[in-house]
PDB file of N, CA, C and O in Angstrom:
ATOM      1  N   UNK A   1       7.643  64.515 -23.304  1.00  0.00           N
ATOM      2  CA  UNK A   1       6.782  63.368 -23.525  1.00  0.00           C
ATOM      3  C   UNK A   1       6.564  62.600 -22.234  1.00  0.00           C
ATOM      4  O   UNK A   1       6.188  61.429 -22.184  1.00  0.00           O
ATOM      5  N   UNK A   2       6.822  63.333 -21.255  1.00  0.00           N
ATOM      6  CA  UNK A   2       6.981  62.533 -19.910  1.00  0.00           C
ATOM      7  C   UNK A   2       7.240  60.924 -19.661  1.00  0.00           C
ATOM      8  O   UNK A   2       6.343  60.267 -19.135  1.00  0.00           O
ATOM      9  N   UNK A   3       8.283  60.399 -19.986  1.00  0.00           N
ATOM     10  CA  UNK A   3       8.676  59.360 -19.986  1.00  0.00           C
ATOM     11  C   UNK A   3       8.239  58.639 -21.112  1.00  0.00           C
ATOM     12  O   UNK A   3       9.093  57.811 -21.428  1.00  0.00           O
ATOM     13  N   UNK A   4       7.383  58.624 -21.746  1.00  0.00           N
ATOM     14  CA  UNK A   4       6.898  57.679 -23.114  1.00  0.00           C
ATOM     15  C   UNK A   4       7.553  58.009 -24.147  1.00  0.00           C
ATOM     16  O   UNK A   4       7.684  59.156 -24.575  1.00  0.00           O
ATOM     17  N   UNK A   5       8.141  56.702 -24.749  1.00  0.00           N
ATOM     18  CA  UNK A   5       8.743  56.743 -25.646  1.00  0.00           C
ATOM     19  C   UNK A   5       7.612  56.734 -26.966  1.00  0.00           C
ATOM     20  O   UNK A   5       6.548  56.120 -27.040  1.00  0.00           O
ATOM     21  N   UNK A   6       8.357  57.787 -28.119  1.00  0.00           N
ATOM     22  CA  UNK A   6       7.236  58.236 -29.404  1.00  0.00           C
ATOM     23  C   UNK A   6       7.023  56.922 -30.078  1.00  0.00           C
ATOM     24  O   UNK A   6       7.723  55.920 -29.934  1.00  0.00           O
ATOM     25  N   UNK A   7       6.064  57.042 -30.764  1.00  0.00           N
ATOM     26  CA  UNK A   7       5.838  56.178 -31.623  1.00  0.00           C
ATOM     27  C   UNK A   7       6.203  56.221 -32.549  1.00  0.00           C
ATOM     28  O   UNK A   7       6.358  57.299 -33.124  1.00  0.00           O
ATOM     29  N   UNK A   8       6.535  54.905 -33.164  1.00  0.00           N
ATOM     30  CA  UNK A   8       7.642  54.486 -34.342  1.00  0.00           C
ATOM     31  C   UNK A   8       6.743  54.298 -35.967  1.00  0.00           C
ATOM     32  O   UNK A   8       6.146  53.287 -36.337  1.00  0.00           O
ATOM     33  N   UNK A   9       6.844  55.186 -36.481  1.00  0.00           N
ATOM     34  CA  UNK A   9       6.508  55.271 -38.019  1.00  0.00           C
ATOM     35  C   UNK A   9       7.433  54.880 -39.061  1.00  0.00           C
ATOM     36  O   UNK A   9       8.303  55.681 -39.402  1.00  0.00           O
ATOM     37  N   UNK A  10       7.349  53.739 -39.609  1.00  0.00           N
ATOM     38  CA  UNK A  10       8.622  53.162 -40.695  1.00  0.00           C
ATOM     39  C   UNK A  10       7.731  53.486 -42.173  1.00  0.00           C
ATOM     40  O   UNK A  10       6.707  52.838 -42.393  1.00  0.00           O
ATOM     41  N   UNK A  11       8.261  54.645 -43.251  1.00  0.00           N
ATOM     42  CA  UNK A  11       7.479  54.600 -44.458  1.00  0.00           C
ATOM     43  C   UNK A  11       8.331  53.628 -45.119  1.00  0.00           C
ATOM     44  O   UNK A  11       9.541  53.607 -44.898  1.00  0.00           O
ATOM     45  N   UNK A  12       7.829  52.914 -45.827  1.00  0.00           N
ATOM     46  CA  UNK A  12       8.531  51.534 -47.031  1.00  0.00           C
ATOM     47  C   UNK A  12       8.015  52.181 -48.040  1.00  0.00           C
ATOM     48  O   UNK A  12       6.980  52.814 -48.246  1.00  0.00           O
ATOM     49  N   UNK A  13       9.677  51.668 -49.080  1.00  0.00           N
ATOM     50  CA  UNK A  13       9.602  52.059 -50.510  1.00  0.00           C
ATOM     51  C   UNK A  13       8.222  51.893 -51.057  1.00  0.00           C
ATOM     52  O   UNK A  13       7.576  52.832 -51.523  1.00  0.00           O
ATOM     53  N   UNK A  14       7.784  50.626 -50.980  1.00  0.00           N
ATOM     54  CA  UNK A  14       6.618  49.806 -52.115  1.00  0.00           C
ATOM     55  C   UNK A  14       5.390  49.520 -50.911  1.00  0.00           C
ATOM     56  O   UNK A  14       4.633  48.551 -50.968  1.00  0.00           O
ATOM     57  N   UNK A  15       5.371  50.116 -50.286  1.00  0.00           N
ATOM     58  CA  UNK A  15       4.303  49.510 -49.217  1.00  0.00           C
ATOM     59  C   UNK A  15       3.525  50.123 -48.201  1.00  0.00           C
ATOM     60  O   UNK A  15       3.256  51.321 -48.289  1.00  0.00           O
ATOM     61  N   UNK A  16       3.132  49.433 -47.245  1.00  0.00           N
ATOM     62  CA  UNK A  16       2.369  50.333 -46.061  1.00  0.00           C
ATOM     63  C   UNK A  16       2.884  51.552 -45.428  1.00  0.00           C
ATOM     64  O   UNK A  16       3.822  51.990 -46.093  1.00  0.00           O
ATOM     65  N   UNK A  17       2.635  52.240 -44.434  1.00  0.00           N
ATOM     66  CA  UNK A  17       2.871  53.060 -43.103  1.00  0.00           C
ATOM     67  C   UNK A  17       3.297  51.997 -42.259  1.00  0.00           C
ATOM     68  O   UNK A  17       2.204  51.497 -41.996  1.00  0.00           O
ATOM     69  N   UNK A  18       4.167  51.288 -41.637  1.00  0.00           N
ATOM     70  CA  UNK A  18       3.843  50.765 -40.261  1.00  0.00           C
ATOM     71  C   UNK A  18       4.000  51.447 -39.342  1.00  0.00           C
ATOM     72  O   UNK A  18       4.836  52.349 -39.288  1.00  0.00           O
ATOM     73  N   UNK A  19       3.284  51.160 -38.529  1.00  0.00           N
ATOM     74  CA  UNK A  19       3.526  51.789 -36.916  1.00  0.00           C
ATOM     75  C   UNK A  19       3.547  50.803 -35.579  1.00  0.00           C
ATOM     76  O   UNK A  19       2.831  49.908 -35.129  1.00  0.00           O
ATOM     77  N   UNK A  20       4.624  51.394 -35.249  1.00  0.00           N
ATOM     78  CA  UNK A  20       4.162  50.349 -33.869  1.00  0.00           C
ATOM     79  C   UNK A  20       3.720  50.898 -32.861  1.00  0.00           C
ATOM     80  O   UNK A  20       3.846  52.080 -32.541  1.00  0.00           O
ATOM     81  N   UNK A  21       2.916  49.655 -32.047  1.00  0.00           N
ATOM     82  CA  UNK A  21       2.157  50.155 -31.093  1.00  0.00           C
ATOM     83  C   UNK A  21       0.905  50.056 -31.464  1.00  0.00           C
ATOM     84  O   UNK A  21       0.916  50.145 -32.692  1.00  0.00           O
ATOM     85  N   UNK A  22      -0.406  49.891 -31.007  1.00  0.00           N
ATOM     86  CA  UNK A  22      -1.465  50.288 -30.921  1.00  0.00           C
ATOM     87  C   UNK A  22      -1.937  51.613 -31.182  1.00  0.00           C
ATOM     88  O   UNK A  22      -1.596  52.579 -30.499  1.00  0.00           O
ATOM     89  N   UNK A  23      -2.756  51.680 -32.210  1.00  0.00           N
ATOM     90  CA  UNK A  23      -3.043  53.008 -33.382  1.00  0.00           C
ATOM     91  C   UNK A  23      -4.414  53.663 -33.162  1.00  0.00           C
ATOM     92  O   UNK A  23      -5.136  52.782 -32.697  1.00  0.00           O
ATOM     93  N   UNK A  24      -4.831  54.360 -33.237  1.00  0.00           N
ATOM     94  CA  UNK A  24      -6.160  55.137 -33.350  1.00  0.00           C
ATOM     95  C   UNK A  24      -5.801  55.927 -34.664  1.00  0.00           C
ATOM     96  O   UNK A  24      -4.931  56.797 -34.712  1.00  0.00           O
ATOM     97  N   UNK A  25      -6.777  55.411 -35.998  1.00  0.00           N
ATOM     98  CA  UNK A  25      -6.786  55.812 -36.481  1.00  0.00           C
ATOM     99  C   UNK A  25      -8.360  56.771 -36.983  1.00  0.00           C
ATOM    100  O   UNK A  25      -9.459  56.223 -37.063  1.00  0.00           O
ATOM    101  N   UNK A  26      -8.073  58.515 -37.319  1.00  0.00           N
ATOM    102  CA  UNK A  26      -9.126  58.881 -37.412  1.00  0.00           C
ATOM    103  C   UNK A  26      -9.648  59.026 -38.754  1.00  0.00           C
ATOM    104  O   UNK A  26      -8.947  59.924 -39.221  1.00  0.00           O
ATOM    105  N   UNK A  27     -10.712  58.561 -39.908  1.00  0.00           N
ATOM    106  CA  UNK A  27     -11.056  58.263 -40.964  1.00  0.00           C
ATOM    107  C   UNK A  27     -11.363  59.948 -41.391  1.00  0.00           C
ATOM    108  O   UNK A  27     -11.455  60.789 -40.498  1.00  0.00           O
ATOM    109  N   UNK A  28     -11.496  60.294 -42.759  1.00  0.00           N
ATOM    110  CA  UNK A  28     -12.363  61.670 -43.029  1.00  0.00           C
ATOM    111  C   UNK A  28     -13.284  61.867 -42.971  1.00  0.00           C
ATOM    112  O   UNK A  28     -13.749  62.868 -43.515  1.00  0.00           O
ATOM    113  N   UNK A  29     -14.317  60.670 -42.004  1.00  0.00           N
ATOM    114  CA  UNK A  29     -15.266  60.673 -42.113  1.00  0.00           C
ATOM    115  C   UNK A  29     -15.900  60.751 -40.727  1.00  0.00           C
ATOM    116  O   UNK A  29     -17.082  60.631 -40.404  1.00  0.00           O
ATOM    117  N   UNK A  30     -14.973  60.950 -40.099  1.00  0.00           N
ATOM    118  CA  UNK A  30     -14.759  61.182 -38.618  1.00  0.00           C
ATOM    119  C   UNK A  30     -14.917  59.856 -37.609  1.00  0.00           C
ATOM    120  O   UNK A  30     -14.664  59.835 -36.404  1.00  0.00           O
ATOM    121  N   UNK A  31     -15.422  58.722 -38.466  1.00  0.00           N
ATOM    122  CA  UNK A  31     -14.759  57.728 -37.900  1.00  0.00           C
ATOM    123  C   UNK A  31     -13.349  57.234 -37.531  1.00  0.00           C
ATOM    124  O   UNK A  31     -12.299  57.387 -38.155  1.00  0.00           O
ATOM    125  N   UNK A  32     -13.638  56.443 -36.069  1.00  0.00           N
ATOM    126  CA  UNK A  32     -12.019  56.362 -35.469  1.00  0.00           C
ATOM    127  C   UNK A  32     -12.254  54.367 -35.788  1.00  0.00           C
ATOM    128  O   UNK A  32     -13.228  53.622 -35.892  1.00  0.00           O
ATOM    129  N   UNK A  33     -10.760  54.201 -35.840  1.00  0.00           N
ATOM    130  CA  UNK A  33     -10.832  52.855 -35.892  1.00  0.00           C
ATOM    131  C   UNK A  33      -9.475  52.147 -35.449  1.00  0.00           C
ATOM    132  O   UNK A  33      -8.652  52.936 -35.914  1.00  0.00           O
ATOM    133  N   UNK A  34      -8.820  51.238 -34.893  1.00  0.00           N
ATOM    134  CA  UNK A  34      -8.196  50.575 -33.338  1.00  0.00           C
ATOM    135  C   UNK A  34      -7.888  49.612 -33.850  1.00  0.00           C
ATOM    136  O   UNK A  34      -8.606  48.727 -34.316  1.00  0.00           O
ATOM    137  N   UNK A  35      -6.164  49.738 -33.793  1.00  0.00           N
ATOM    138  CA  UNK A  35      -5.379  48.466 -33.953  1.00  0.00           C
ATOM    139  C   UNK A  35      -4.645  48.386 -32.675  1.00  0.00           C
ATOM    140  O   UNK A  35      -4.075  49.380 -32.224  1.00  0.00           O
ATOM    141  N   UNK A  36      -4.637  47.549 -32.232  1.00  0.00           N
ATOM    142  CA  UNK A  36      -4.201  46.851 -30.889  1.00  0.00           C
ATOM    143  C   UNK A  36      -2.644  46.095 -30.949  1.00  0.00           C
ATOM    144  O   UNK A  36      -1.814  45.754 -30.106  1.00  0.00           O
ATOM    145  N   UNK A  37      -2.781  46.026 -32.860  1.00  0.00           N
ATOM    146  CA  UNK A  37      -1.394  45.192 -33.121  1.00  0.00           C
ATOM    147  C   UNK A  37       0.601  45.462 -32.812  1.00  0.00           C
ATOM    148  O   UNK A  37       1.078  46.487 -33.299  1.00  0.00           O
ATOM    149  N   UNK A  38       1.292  44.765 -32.243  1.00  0.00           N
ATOM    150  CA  UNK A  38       2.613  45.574 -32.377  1.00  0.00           C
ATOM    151  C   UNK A  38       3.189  45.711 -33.704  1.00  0.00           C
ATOM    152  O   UNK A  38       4.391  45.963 -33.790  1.00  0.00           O
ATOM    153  N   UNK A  39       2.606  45.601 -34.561  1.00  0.00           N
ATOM    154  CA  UNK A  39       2.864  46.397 -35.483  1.00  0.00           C
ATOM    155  C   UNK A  39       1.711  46.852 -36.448  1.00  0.00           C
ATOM    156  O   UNK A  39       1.348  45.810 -36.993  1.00  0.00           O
ATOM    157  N   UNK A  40       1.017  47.812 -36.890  1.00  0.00           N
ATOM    158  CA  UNK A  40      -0.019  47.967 -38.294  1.00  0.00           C
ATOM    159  C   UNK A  40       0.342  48.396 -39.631  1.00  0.00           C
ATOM    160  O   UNK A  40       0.872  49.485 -39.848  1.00  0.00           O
ATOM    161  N   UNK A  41       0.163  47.861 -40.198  1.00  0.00           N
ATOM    162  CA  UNK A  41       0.152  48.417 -41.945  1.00  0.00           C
ATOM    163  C   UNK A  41      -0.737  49.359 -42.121  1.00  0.00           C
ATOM    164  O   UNK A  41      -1.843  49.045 -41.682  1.00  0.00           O
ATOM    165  N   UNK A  42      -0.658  50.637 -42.709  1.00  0.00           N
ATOM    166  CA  UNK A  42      -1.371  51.286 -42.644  1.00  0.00           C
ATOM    167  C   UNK A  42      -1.353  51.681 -44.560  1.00  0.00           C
ATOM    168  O   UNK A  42      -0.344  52.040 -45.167  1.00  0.00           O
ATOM    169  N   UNK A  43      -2.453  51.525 -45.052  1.00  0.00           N
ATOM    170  CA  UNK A  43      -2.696  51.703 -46.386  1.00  0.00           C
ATOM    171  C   UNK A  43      -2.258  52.848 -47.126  1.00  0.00           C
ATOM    172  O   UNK A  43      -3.009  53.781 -46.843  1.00  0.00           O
ATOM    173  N   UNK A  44      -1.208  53.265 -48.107  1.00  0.00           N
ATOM    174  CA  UNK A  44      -1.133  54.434 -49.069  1.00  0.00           C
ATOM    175  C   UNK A  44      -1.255  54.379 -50.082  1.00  0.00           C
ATOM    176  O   UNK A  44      -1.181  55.457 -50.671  1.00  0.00           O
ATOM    177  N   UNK A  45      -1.521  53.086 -50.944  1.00  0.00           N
ATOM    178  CA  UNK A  45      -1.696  53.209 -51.926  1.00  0.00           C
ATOM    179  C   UNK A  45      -3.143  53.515 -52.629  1.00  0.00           C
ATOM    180  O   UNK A  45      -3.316  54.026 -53.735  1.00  0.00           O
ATOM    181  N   UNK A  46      -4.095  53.089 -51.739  1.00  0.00           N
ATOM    182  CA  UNK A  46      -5.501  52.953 -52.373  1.00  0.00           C
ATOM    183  C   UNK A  46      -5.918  52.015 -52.405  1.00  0.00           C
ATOM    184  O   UNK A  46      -7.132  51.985 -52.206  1.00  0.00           O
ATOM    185  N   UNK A  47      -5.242  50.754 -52.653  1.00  0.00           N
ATOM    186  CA  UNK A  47      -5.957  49.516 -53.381  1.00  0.00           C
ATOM    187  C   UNK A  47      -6.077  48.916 -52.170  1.00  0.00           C
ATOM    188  O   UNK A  47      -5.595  47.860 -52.579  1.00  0.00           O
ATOM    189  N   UNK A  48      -6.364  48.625 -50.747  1.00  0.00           N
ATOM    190  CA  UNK A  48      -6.980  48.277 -50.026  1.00  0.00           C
ATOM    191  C   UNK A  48      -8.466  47.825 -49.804  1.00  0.00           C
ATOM    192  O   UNK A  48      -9.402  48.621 -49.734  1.00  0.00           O
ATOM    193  N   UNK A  49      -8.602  46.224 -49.683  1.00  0.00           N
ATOM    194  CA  UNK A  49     -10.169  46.061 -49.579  1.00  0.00           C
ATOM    195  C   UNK A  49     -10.443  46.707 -47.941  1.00  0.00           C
ATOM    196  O   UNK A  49     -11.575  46.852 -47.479  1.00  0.00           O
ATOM    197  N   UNK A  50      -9.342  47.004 -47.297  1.00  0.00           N
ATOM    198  CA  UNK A  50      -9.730  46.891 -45.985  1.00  0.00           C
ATOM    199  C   UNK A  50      -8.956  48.411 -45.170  1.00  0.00           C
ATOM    200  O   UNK A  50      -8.210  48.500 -44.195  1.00  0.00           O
ATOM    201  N   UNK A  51      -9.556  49.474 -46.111  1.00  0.00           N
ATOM    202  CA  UNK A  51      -9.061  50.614 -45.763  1.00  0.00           C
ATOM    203  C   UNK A  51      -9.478  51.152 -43.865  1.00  0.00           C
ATOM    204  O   UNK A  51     -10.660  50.956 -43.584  1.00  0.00           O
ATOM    205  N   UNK A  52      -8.730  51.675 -42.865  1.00  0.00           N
ATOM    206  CA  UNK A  52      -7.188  52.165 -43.947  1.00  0.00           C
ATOM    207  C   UNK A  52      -6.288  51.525 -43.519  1.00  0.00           C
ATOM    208  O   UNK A  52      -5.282  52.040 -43.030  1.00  0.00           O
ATOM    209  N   UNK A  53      -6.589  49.585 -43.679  1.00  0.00           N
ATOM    210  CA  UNK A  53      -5.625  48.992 -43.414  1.00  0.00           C
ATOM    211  C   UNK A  53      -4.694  48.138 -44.036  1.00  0.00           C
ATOM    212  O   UNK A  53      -5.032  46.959 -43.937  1.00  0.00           O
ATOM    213  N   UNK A  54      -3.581  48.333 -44.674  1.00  0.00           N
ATOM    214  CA  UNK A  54      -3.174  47.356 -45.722  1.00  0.00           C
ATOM    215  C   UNK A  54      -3.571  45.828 -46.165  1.00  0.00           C
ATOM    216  O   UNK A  54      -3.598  44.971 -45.281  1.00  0.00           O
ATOM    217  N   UNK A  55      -3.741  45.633 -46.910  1.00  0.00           N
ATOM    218  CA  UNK A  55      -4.174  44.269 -47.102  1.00  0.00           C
ATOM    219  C   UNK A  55      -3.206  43.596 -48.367  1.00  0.00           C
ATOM    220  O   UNK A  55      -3.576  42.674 -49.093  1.00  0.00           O
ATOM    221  N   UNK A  56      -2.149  44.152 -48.427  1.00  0.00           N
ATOM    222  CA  UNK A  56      -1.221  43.723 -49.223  1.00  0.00           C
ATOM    223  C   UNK A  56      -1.597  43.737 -50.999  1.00  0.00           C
ATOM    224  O   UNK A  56      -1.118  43.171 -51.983  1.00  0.00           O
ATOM    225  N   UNK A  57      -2.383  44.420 -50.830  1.00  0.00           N
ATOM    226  CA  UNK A  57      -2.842  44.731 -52.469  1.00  0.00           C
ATOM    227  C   UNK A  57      -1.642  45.535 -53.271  1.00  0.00           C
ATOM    228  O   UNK A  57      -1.326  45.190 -54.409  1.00  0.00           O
ATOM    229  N   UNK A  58      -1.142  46.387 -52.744  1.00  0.00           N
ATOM    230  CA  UNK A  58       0.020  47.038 -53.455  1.00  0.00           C
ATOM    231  C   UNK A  58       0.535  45.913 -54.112  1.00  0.00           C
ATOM    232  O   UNK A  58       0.317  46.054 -55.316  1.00  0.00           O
ATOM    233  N   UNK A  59       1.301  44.530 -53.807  1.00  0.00           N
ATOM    234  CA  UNK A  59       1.649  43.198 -54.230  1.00  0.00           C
ATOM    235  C   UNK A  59       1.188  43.352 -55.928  1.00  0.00           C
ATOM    236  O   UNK A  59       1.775  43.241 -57.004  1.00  0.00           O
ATOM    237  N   UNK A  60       0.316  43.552 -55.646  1.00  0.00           N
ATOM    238  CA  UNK A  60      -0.697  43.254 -57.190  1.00  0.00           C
ATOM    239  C   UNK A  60      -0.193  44.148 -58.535  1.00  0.00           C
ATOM    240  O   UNK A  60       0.015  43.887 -59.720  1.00  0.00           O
ATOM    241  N   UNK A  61      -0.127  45.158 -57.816  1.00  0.00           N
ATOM    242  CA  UNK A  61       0.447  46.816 -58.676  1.00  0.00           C
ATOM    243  C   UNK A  61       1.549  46.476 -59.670  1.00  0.00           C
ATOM    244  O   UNK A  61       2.504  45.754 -59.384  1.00  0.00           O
ATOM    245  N   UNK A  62       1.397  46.913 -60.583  1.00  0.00           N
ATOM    246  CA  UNK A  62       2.443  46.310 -61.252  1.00  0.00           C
ATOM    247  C   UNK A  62       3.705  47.999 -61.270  1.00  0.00           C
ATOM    248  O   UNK A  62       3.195  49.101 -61.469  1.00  0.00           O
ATOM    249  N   UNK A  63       4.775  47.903 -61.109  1.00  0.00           N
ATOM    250  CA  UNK A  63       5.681  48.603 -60.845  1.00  0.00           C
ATOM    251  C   UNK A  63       6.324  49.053 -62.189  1.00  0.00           C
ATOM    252  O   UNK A  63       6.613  48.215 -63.044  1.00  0.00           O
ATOM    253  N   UNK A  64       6.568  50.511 -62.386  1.00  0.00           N
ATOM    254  CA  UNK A  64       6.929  50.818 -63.392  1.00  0.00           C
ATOM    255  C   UNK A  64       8.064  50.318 -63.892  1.00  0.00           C
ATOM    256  O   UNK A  64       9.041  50.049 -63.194  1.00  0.00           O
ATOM    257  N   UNK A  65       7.992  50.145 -65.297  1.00  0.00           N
ATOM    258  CA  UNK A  65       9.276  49.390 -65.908  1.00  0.00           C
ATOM    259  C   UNK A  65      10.280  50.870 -65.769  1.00  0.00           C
ATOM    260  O   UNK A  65      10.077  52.053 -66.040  1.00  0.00           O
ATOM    261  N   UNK A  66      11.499  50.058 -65.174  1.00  0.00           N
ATOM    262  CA  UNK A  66      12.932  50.666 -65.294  1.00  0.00           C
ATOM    263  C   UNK A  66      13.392  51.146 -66.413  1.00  0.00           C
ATOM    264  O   UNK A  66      13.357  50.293 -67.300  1.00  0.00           O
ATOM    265  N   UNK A  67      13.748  52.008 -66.701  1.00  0.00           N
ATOM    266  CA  UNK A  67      14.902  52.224 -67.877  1.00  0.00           C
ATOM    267  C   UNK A  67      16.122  51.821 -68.206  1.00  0.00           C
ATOM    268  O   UNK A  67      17.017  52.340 -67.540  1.00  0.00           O
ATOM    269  N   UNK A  68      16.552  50.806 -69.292  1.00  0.00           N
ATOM    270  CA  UNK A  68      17.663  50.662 -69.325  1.00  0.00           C
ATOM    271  C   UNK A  68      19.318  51.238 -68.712  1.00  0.00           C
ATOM    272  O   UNK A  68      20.346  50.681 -69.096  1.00  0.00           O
TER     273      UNK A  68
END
């Protein structure tokens, strides 16, 4: 990697991708789109108004009831 350290991907139980670092992300639509942030949320659930960037909609989801 010639001196650069990799980039850091954290998957969360209930939530985004984050990554740190500044992201290029490439869409299926072959659009690319640029987070600059030290850290991004990156959307898996779907419910994003602001794909493919989290917007904390998962929050909303209601989580399957547990079993006794």
């Amino acid at each position: 990697m010639s001196g650069r350290n990799p980039t850091r991907v954290v998957v969360t139980d209930d939530g985004p991708l984050l990554v740190h670092g500044p992201v290029e992300v490439e869409l299926p639509d072959g659009r690319v789109v640029v987070s600059r942030r030290a850290v991004t949320g990156l959307c898996v659930c779907g419910l994003s108004a602001r794909p493919p960037f989290c917007d904390t909609s998962h929050r909303r989801r209601r989580r399957p009831e547990e079993n006794p």
